[in-house]
C-alpha positions as CSV (number, residue, x, y, z in Angstrom):
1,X,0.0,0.0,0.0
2,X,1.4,3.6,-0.8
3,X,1.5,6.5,1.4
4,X,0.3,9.4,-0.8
5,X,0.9,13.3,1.3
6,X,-1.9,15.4,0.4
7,X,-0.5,19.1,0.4
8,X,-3.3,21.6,0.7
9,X,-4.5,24.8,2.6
10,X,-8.0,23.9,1.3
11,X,-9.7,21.5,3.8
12,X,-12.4,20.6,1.9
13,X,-10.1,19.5,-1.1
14,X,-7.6,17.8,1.3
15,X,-10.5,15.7,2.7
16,X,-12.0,14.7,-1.1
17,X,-8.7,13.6,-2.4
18,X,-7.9,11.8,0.6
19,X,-11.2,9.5,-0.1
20,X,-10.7,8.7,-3.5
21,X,-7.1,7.7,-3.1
22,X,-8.6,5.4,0.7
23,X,-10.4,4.2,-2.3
24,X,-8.0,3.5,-5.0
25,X,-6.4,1.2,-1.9
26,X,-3.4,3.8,-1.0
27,X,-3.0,5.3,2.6
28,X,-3.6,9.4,2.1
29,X,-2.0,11.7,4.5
30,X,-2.3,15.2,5.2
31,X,-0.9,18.3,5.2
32,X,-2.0,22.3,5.5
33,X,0.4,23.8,4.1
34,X,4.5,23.6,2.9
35,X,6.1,23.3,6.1
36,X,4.3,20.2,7.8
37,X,4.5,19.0,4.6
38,X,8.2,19.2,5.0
39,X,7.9,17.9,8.5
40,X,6.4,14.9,7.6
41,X,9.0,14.2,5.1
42,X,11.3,14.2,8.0
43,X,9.4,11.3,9.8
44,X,9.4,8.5,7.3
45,X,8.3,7.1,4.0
46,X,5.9,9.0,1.8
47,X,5.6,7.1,-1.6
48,X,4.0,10.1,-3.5
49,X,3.3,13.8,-2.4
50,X,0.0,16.0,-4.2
51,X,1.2,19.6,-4.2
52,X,-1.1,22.3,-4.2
53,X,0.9,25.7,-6.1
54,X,-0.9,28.5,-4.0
55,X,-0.5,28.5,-0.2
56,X,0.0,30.8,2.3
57,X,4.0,30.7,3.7
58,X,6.0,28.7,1.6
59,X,4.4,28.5,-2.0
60,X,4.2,25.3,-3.7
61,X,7.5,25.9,-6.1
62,X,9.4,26.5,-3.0
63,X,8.0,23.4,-1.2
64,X,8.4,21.3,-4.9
65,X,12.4,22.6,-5.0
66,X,13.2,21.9,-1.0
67,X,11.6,18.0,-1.9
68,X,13.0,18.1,-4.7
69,X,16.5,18.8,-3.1
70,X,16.5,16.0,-0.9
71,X,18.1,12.4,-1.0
72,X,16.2,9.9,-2.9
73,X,12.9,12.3,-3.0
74,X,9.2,10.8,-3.6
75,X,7.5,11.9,-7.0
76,X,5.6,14.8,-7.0
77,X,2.7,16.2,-9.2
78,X,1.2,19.8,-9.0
79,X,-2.2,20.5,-8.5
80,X,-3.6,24.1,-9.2
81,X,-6.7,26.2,-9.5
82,X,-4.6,29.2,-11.8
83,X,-2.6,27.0,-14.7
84,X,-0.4,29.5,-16.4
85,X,2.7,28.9,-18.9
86,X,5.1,30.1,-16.5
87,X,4.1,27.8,-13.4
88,X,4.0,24.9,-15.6
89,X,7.1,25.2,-17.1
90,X,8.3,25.9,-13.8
91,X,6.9,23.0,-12.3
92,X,8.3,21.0,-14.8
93,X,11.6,22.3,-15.0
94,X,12.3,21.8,-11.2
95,X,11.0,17.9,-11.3
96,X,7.4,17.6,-10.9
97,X,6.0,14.3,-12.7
98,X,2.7,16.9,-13.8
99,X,1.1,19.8,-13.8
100,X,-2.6,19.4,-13.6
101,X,-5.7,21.9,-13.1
102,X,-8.0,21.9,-10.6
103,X,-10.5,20.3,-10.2
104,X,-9.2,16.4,-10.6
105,X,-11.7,13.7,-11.1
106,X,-11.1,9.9,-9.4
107,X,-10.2,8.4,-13.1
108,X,-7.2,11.6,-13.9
109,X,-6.0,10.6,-10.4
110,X,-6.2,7.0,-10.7
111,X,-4.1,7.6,-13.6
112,X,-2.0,10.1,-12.0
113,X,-1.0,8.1,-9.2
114,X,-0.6,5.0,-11.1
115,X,2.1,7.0,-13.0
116,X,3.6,8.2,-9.8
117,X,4.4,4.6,-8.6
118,X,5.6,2.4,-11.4
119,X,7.9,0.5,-9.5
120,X,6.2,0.0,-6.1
121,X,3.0,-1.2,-7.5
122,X,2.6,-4.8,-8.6
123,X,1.2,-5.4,-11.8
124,X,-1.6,-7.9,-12.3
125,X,-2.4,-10.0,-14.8
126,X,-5.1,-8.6,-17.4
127,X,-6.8,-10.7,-19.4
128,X,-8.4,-8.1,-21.5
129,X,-5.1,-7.1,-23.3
130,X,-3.1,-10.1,-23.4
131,X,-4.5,-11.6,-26.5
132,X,-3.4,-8.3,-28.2
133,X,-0.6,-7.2,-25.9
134,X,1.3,-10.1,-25.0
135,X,0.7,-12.7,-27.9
136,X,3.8,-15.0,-29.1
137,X,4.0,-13.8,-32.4
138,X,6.2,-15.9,-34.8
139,X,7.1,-18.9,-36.6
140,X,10.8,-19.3,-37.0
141,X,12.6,-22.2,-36.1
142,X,14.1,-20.4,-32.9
143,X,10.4,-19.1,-31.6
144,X,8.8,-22.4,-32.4
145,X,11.3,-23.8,-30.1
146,X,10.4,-21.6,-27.5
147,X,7.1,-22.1,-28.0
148,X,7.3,-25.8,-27.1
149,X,8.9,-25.0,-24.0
150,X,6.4,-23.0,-23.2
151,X,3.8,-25.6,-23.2
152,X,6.4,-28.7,-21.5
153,X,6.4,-25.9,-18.8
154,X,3.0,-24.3,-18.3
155,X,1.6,-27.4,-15.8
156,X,4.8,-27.7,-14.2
157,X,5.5,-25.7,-10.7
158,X,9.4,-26.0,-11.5
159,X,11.2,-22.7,-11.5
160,X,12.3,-21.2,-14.6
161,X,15.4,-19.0,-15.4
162,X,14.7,-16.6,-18.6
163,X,17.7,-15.7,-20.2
164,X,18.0,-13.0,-23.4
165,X,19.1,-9.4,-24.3
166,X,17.1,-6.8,-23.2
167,X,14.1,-6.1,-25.5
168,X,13.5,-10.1,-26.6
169,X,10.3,-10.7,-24.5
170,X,11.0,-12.2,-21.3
171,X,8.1,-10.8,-19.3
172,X,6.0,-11.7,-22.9
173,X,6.8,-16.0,-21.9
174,X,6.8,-15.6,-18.4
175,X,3.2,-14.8,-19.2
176,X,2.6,-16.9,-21.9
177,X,3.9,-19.8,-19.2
178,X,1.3,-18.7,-16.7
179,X,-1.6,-18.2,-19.3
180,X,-1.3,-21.5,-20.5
181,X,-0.5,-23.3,-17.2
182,X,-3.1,-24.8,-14.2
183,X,-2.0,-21.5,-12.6
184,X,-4.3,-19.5,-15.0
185,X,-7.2,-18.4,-13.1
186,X,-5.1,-17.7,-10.1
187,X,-2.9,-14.0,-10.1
188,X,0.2,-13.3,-12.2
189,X,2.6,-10.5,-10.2
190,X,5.2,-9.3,-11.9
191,X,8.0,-7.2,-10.1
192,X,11.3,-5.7,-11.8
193,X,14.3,-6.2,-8.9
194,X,16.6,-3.0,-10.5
195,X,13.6,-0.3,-10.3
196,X,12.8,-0.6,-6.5
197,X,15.7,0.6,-4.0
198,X,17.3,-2.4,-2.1
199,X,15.8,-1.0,0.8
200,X,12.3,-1.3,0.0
201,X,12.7,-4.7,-2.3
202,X,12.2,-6.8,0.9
203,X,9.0,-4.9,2.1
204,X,8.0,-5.0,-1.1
205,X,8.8,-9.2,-1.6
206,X,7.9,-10.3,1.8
207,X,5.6,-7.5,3.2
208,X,5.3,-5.5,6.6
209,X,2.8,-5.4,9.7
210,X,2.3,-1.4,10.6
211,X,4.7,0.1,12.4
212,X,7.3,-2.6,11.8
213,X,9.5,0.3,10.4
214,X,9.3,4.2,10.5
215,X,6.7,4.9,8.0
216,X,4.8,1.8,7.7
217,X,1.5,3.2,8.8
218,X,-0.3,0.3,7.4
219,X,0.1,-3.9,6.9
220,X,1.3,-5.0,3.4
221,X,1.4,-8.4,2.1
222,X,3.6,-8.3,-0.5
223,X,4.4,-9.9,-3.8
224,X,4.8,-13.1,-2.7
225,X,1.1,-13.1,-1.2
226,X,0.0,-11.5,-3.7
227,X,0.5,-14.1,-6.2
228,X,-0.7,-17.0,-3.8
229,X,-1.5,-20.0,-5.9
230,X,-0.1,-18.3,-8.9
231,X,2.9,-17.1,-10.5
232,X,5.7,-14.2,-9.4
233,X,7.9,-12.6,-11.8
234,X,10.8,-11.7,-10.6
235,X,12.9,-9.6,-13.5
236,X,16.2,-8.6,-13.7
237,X,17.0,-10.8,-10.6
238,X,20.3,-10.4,-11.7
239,X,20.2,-7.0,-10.0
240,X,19.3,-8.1,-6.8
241,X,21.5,-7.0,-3.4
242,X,23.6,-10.2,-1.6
243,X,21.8,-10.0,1.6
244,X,18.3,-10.3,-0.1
245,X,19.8,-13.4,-2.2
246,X,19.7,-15.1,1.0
247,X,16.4,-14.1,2.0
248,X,14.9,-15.3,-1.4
249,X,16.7,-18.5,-1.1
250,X,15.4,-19.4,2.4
251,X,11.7,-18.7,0.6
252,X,12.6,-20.6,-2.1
253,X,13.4,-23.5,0.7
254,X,10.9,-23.6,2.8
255,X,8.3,-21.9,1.0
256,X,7.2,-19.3,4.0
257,X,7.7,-15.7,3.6
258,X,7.9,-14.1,7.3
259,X,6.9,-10.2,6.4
260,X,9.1,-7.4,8.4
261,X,7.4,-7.4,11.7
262,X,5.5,-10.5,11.1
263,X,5.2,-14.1,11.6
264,X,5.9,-17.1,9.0
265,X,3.4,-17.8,6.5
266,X,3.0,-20.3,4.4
267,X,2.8,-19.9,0.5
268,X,2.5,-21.9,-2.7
269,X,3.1,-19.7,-5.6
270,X,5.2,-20.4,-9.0
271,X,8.8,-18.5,-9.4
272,X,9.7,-17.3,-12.9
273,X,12.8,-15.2,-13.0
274,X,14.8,-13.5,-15.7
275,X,17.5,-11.4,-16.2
276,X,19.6,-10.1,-19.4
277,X,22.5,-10.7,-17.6
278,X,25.2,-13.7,-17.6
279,X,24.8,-15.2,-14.1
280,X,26.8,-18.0,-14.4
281,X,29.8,-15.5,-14.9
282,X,28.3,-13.2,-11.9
283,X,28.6,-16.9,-9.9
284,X,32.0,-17.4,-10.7
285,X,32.9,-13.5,-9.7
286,X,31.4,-13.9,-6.4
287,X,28.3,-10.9,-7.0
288,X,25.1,-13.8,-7.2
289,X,24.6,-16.8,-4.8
290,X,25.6,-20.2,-7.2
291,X,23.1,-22.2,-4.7
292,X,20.2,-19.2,-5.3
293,X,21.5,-19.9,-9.6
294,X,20.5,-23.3,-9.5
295,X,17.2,-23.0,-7.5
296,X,16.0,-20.6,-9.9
297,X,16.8,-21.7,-12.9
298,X,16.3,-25.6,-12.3
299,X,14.8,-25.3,-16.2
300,X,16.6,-22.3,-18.0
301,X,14.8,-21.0,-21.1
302,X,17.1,-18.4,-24.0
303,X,15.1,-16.4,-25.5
304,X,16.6,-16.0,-29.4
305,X,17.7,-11.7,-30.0
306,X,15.9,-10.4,-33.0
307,X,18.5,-10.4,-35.2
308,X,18.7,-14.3,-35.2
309,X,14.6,-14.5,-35.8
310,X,15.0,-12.7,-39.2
311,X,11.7,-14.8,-40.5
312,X,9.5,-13.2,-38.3
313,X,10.2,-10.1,-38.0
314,X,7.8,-8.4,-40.5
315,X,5.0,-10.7,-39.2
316,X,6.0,-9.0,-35.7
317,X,5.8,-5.7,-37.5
318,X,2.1,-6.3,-39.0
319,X,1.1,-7.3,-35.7
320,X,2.4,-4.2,-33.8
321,X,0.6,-1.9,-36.8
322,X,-2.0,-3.8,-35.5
323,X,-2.2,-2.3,-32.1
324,X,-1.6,0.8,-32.8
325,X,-3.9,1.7,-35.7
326,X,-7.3,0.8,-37.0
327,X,-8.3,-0.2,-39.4
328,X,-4.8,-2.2,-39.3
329,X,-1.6,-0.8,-41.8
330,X,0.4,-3.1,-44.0
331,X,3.7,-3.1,-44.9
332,X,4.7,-2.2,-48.6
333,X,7.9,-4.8,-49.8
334,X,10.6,-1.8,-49.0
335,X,9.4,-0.6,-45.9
336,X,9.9,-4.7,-45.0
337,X,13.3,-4.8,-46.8
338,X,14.2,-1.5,-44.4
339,X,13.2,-3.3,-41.3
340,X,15.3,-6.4,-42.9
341,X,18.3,-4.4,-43.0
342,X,18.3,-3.2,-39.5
343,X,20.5,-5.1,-36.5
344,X,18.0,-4.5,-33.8
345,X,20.2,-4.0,-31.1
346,X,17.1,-3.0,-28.9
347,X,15.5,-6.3,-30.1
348,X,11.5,-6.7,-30.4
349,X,11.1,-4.0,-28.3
350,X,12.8,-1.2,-30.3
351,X,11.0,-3.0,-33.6
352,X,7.6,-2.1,-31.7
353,X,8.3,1.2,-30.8
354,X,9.2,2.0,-34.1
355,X,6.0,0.6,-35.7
356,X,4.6,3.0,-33.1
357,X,6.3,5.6,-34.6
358,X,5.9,5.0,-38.1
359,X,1.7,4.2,-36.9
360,X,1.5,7.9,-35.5
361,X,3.8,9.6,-38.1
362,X,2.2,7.5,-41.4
363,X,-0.8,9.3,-43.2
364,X,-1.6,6.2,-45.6
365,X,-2.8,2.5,-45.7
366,X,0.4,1.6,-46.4
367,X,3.7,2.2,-44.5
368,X,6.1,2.8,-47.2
369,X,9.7,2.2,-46.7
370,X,10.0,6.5,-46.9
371,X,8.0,6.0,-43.6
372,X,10.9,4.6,-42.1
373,X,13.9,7.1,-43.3
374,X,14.1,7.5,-39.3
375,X,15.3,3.8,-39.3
376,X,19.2,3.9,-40.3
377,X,20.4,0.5,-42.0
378,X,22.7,-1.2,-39.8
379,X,25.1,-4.2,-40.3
380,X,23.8,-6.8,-38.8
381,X,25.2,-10.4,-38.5
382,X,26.0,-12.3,-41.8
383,X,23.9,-15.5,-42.8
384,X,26.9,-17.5,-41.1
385,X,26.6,-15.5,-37.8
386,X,22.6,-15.9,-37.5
387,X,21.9,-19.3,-36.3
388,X,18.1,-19.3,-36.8
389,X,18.1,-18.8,-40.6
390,X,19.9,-17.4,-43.6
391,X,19.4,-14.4,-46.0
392,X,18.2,-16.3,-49.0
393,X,15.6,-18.5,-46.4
394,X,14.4,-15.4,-44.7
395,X,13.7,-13.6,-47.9
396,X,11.6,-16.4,-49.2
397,X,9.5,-17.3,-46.2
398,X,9.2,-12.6,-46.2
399,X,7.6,-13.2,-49.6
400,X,5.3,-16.5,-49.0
401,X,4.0,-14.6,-46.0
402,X,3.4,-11.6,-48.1
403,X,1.6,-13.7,-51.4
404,X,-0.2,-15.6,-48.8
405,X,-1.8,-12.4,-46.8
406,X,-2.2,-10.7,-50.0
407,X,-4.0,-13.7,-51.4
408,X,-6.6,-14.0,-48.3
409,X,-7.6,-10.5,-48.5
410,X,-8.2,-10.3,-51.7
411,X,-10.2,-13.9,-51.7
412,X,-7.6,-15.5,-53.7
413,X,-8.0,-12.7,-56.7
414,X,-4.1,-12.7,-58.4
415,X,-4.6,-9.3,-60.0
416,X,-5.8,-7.8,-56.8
417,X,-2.7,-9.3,-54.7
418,X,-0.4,-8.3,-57.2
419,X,-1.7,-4.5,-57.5
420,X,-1.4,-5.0,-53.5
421,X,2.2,-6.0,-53.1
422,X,3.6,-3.8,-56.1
423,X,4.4,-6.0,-58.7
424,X,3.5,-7.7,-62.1
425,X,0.9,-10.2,-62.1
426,X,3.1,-12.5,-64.4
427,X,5.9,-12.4,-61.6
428,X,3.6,-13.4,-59.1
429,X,2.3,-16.5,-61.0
430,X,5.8,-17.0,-60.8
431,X,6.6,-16.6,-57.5
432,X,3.2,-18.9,-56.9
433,X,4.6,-21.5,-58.8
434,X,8.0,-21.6,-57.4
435,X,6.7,-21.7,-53.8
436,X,3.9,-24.1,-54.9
437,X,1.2,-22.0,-53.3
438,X,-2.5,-22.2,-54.5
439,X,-4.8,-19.3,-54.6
440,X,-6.2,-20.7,-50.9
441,X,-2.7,-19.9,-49.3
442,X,-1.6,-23.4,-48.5
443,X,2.0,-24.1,-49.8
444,X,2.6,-27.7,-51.4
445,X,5.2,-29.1,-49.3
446,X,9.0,-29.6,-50.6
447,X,7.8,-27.4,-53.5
448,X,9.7,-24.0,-54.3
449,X,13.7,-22.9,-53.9
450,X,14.8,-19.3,-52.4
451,X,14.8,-16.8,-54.9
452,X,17.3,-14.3,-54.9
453,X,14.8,-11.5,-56.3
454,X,12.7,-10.2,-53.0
455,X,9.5,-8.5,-53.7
């Protein structure tokens, strides 16, 4: 639960905000004006302060600048009844997270505070989203691999290790292992070890009873019992302090959590952990337990970079156009040969911010391959360095994707799909023939060679 400091001179405004946050499940506390704001500062934890601008005494910019100045301060948004340029800018300038007019209605300050605390606040499982948001988009030899480790996992309770660069989709399978286990229906908690302060990391694990430290005005339960009879997600446990190494291990053991201030309780919940990091070297340098290694990772599970999934990456493209425009854009053949050519060195999650980009920034049905002028060809690994595929391979399963799509939306009509992908209608009878694909899509099987002519 988060401590939220109200700072006000109006009582009636105090008192309102305090009850939608009691609401929202966060502890409000309050404060008249800047100075026992500042005092309570000086007695403990406060997760998030709510500064008014105009108050008599010190003024909301001095009050924002003397947090502001201190070690490790809490976020802080501005809320003000006389929004001007200046102030704003102001505001801004000297840290504040926003700067919002008066009044503020409980779905702006849901939002507001949600914003506030991205690393404190656990983040359950939504089904809504997922089949959009988190599906397991691609066919290559390396994601079909994972796939099937994925479902050899899902019933199992065994821990799991995810290993990968940054930006490959670890918190992606951790979910997909969850969705698709016996674990389903119960909660998924997912909790990033390098963006909470070692200090707060065991609160935030094991939970606290109130008052078991200065500032903890209120019980929390903490991840682990948050997730009871599902699954936590502990990323980038690579990044996780010595002395809380041994702490996890002990869970890990005996599966009890005993919360700061608290007695043992049991638990039963699923431990998926991942980092981007090489633990086995950071064993053999001393910086991560080697008994805490093996217990996590008693099944370890690489996830392939980008670069070595060079088959799926325009299907990954399409899908992310999919989210972020509607109807859904396609991909002319050079704007795919562009995203081809890049390295990817922030994986698939630099190849779906820039569909983002290109979604917001494009005007037409199409993204064109001018679309993506922001997108600088890169050298990436040769055919001999990518152990997934090959160049001449990934360019002929691009172009069956492309005939195939272009066939189905146009109900199988070859002059349609032809106008639709940019080329003659005589080259694609050709291409269909080489790739032995009929006009339903389905390929005949050991028919068609890689061509060295893309699209």
């Amino acid at each position: 639960m988060s401590v939220v400091l109200i700072v006000d001179d109006d009582a009636d405004l105090r008192e309102s905000l305090a009850e939608t946050l009691a609401d929202l499940g966060h502890t409000p506390e309050l404060a008249a004006d800047g100075a026992a704001a500042l005092a309570r500062l000086e007695r403990g934890r406060v997760d998030a302060v709510l500064l008014d601008l105009r108050m008599p005494g010190m003024d909301g910019m001095a009050v924002l600048a003397s947090i502001r100045a201190r070690r490790n301060p809490p976020p802080v948004a501005v809320l003000t009844a006389v929004p001007t340029a200046a102030n704003t800018i102001e505001a801004m300038r000297l840290g504040a997270v926003d700067h919002l007019a008066k009044p503020i209605g409980r779905a702006e300050l849901q939002a507001l505070v949600a914003r506030m605390l991205p690393s404190t606040t656990a983040r359950a499982e939504s089904p809504a989203v997922e089949a959009d948001e988190d599906a397991l988009v691609g066919g290559s030899a390396a994601m079909r691999a994972v796939q099937k480790a994925i479902g050899m996992l899902a019933d199992s309770d065994a821990s799991v290790l995810i290993t990968g660069e940054t930006g490959t989709g670890k918190e992606v399978v951790a979910r997909a292992i969850h969705r698709h286990g016996r674990r389903a229906a119960k909660p998924f908690v997912a909790l990033n070890c390098a963006a909470i302060p070692a200090e707060l990391l065991e609160s935030q694990l094991f939970g606290h009873t109130r008052g078991a430290f200065t500032g903890a005005v209120a019980d929390s339960i903490g991840s682990f019992r948050t997730a009871q009879g599902g699954t936590l997600f502990l990323d980038e446990i690579g990044d996780m302090a010595a002395p809380l190494q041994a702490k996890l291990l002990r869970v890990l053991q005996e599966r009890v959590v005993t919360p700061l201030g608290g007695k043992p309780i049991a638990i039963d919940v699923r431990i998926i952990s991942a980092t981007h990091r090489d633990l086995a070297a950071a064993v053999r340098a001393g910086r991560f337990r080697e008994d805490l290694f093996y217990r996590l990772g008693v099944v370890p599970l690489a996830l392939p970079a980008l670069r070595e999934r060079l088959a799926d990456i325009v299907e990954l493209a399409e899908h992310f156009l999919s989210l972020f425009s509607n109807p859904p854009r396609r991909l002319s053949a050079d704007a795919a040969a562009r995203l081809l050519a890049h390295s990817w060195p922030g994986n698939v999650r630099e190849l779906r911010n820039t569909m983002e980009r290109a979604a917001v920034l494009g005007r037409n049905a199409v993204i064109a391959g001018a679309d993506l002028d922001f997108l600088r060809p890169s050298s990436g690994p040769t055919p001999s360095e990518a152990p997934a595929t090959d160049l001449p391979g990934a360019v002929e399963r691009l172009e069956r994707a492309m005939i195939r799509r272009a066939l189905a939306d146009t109900a199988g009509n070859r002059s349609e799909a032809a106008r639709r992908l940019g080329i003659h209608r005589q080259l694609l009878h050709e291409k269909l023939r080489r790739y032995g694909i009929d006009v339903s899509g389905n390929p005949t099987e050991g028919v068609g060679t890689p061509d060295e002519s893309p699209l």
